[in-house]
C-alpha positions in Angstrom: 0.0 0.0 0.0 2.7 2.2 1.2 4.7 1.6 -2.5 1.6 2.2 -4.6 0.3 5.1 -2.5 3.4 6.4 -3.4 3.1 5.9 -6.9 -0.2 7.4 -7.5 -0.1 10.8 -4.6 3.9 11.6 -5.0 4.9 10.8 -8.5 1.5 11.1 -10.2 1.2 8.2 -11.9 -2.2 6.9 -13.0 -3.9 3.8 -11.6 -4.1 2.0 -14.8 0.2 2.1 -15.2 0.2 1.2 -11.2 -1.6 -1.8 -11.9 0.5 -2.6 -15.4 3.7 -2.1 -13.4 3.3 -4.3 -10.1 0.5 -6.8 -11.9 -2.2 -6.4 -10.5 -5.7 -5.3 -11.9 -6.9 -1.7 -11.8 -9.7 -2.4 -9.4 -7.0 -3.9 -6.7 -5.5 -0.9 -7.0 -8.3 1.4 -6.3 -9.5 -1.0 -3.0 -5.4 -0.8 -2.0 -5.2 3.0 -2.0 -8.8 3.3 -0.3 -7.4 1.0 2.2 -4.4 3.3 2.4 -6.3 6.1 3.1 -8.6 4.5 5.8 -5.2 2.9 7.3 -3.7 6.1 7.5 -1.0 5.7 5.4 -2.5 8.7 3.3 -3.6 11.6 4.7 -6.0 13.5 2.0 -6.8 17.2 3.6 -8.2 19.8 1.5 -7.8 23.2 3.1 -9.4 26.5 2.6 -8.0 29.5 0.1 -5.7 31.4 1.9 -7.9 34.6 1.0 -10.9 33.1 3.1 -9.2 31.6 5.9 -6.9 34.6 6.5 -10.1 36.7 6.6 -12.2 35.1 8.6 -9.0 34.1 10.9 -8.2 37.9 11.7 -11.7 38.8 11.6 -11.9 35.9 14.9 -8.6 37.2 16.3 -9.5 41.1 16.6 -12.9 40.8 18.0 -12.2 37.9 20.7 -8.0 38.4 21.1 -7.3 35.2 19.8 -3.6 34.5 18.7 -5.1 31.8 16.2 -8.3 29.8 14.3 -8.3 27.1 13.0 -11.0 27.2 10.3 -12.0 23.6 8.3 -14.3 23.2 5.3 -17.9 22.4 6.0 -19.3 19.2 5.7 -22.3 18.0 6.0 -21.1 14.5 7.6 -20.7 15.4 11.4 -18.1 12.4 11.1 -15.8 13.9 8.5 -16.3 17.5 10.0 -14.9 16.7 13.2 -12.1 14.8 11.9 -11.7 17.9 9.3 -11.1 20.1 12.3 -9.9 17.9 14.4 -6.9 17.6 11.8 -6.0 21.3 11.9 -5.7 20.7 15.7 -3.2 17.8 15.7 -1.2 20.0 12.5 -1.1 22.6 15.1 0.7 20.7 17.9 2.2 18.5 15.5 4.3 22.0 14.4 3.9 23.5 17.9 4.9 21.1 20.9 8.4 20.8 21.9 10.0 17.9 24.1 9.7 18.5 27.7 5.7 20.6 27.5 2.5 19.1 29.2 -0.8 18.9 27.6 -3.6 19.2 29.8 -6.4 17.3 28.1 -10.2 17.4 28.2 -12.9 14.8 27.1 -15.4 14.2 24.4 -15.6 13.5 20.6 -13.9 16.8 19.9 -10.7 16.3 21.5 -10.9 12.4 20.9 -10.9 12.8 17.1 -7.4 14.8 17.6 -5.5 11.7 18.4 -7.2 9.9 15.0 -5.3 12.8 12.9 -2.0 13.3 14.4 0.7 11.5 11.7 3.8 12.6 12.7 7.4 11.5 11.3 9.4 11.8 14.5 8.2 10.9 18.4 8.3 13.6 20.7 8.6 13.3 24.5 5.4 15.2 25.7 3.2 14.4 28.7 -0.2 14.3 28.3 -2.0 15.0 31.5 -6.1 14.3 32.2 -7.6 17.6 33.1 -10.9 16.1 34.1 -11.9 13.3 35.6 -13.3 10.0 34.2 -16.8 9.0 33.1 -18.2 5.4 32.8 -20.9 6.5 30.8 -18.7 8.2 28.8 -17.5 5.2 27.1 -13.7 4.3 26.6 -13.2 6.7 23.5 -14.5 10.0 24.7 -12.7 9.4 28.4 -10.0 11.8 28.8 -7.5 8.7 30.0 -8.2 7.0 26.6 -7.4 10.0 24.8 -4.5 10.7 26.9 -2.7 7.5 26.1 -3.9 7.6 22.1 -2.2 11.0 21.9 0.7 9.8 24.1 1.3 7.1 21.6 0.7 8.9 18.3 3.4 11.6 19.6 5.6 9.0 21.4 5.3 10.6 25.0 3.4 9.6 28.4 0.2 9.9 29.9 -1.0 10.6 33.4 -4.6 9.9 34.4 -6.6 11.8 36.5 -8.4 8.5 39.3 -11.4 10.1 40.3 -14.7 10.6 38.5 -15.6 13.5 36.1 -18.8 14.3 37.7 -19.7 14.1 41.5 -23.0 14.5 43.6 -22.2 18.1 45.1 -19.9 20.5 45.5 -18.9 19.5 48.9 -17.9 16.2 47.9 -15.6 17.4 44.8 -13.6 20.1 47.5 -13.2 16.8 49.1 -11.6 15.3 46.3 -9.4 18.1 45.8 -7.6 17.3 49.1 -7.1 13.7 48.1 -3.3 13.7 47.5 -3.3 11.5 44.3 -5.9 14.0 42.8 -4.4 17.0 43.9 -1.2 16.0 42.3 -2.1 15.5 38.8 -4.2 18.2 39.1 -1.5 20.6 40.1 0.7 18.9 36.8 -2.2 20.0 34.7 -2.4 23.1 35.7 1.7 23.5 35.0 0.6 22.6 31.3 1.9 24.4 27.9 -1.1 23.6 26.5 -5.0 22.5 27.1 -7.0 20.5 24.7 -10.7 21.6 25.6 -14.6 20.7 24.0 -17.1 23.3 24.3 -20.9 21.3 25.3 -23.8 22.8 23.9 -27.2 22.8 26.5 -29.6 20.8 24.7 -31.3 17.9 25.7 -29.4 16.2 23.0 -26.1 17.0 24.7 -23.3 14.1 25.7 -24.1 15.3 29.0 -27.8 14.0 28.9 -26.6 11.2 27.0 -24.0 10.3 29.8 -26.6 11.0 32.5 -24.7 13.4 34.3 -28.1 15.7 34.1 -31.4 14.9 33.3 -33.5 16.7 30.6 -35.6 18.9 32.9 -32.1 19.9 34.3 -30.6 21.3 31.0 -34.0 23.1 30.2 -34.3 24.7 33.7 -30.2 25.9 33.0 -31.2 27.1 29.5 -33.9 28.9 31.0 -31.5 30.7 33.5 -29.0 32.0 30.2 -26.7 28.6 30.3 -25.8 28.5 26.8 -22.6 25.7 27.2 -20.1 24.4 29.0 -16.0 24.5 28.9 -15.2 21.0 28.8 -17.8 19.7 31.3 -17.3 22.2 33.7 -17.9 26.5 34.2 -21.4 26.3 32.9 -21.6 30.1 30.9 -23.7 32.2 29.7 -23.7 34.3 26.3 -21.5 36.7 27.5 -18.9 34.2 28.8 -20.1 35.1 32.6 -20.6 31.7 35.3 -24.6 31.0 34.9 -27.1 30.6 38.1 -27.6 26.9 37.5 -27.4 24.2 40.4 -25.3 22.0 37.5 -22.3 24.3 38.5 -19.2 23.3 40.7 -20.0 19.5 40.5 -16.8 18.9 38.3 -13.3 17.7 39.5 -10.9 18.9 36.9 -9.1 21.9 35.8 -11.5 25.5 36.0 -11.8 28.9 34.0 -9.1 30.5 36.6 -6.7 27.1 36.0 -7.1 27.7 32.1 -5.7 31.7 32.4 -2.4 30.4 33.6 -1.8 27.9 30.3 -0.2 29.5 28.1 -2.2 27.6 25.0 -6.1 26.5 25.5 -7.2 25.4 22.6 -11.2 25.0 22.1 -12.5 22.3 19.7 -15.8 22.5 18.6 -17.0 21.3 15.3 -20.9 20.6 15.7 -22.9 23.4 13.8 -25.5 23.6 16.7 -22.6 25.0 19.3 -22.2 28.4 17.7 -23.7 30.2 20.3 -22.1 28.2 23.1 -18.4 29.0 21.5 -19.2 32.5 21.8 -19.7 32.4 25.1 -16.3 30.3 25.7 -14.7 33.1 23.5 -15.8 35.9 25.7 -14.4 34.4 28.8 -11.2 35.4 27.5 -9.2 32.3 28.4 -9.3 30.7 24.6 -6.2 31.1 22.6 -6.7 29.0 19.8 -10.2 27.9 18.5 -10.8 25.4 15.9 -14.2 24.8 14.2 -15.8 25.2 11.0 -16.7 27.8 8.3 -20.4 27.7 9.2 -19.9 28.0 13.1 -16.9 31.0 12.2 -19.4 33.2 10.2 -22.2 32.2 13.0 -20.1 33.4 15.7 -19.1 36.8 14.1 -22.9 37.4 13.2 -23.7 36.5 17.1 -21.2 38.6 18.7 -22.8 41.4 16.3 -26.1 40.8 17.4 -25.5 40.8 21.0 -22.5 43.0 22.2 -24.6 45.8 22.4 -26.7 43.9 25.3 -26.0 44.9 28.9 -24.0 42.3 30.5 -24.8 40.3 34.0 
């Protein structure tokens, strides 16, 4: 696969002499470079003009101080658009992260898809820290130790896991938890991170977090009710104008918080789904994002938002 992926993406030669030269039919060839692809031997990425993305890049960078977006092509396969920007992410740390620098990282399909994309030549000895704790609901994929260890093995570094659970019963019981020594010291390595990988949750009764039963239906529509528009990675419910909401869902969390994200020096928000627009523009005006990396659709949604709205008096 490798030699005929070769043949066909880096020397330009057609299927039809592939198949003539190593003798095998023209069909075989096609299934062998599919199979490439879905192996990821080939990575295929089609990027935007430099005109658009520049625009709409600076555009997102002026209004919410951003020091970069990450913009992908729309796609109407919520599959393929995730994996679209989740590929920009793992180009960006791919080109970014040094030996020696911690990532602090988050949970969900978002940040998960990162480690699917990440094809990089050379290892690189980076720890990957969980920022939040676990979820058996969650399901092994979307848990931030799974996505820890992925990442630590596409890059060739380590991964540290966060033992306690993502969501707890009250708040009492997470300050608890944060007194636990084994806690408090990945915890305390998370905070010391470079960077932060982050998802931003949309509050709809459709959300992971009613899906994972960490709050029931009438509990997402009483918080929407009260201005909760999303959530930073499962924790620091917000509303519109990136101000904590009045919602009893708040401070149940153990991981990393809004005041923890200020000190990395990289928090990068991943958001892909078309329906979180108004929740990333929340996350933006907390001021803590650096880098956000989403789609055309939810870029041009977010400009038109922050238009319709910064003119409204703020809690």
């Amino acid at each position: 696969m490798t030699e005929i992926s070769t043949l066909y993406y880096v020397q330009g030669e057609t299927q039809e002499a592939i198949a003539n030269r190593l003798g095998h039919s023209r069909v075989r060839i096609g299934r062998l470079l599919k199979r490439a692809q879905a192996e990821g031997i080939v990575d295929v990425r089609v990027r935007l003009h430099p005109a658009v993305s520049v625009e709409i890049e600076q555009e997102l960078k002026r209004r919410f101080g951003l020091r970069r977006a990450l913009i992908a092509l729309d796609n109407a396969d919520p599959d393929v658009q995730r994996s679209s920007v989740a590929s920009l992410v793992a180009d960006h740390l791919s080109r970014s992260l040094t030996d020696g620098q911690i990532v602090a990282v988050g949970m969900g399909r978002n940040v998960a898809a990162v480690a699917d994309n990440v094809f990089l030549a050379e290892s690189l000895k980076v720890s990957f820290v969980c920022a939040i704790g676990g979820s058996l609901r969650a399901g092994e994929h979307m848990n931030p130790d799974h996505i820890c260890r992925r990442l630590a093995s596409r890059f060739g570094g380590d991964s540290e896991t966060l033992y306690a659970p993502a969501l707890v019963q009250s708040g009492e019981l997470r300050d608890a938890l944060y007194e636990n020594s084994t806690v408090r010291q990945t915890l305390d390595r998370a905070r010391r991170a470079d960077t932060a990988l982050i998802g931003v949750g949309d509050v709809s009764e459709d959300s992971n977090m009613v899906r994972m039963g960490w709050f029931s239906a009438q509990e997402i529509a009483e918080a929407r009710l009260s201005g909760t528009v999303g959530d930073m990675m499962g924790y620091d419910f917000i509303d519109i104008h990136g101000k904590p909401s009045a919602t009893q869902m708040q401070g149940r969390v153990v991981g990393l918080n809004i005041q923890d994200l200020t000190r990395i020096p990289d928090v990068i928000a991943i958001a892909s789904e078309n329906t979180k627009a108004v929740g990333i523009l929340g996350a933006l005006r907390t001021g803590v994002i650096d880098t956000l990396a989403t789609s055309v659709t939810n870029a041009h949604t977010i400009l038109r938002l922050d238009e319709a709205t910064k003119g409204e008096v703020r809690a």
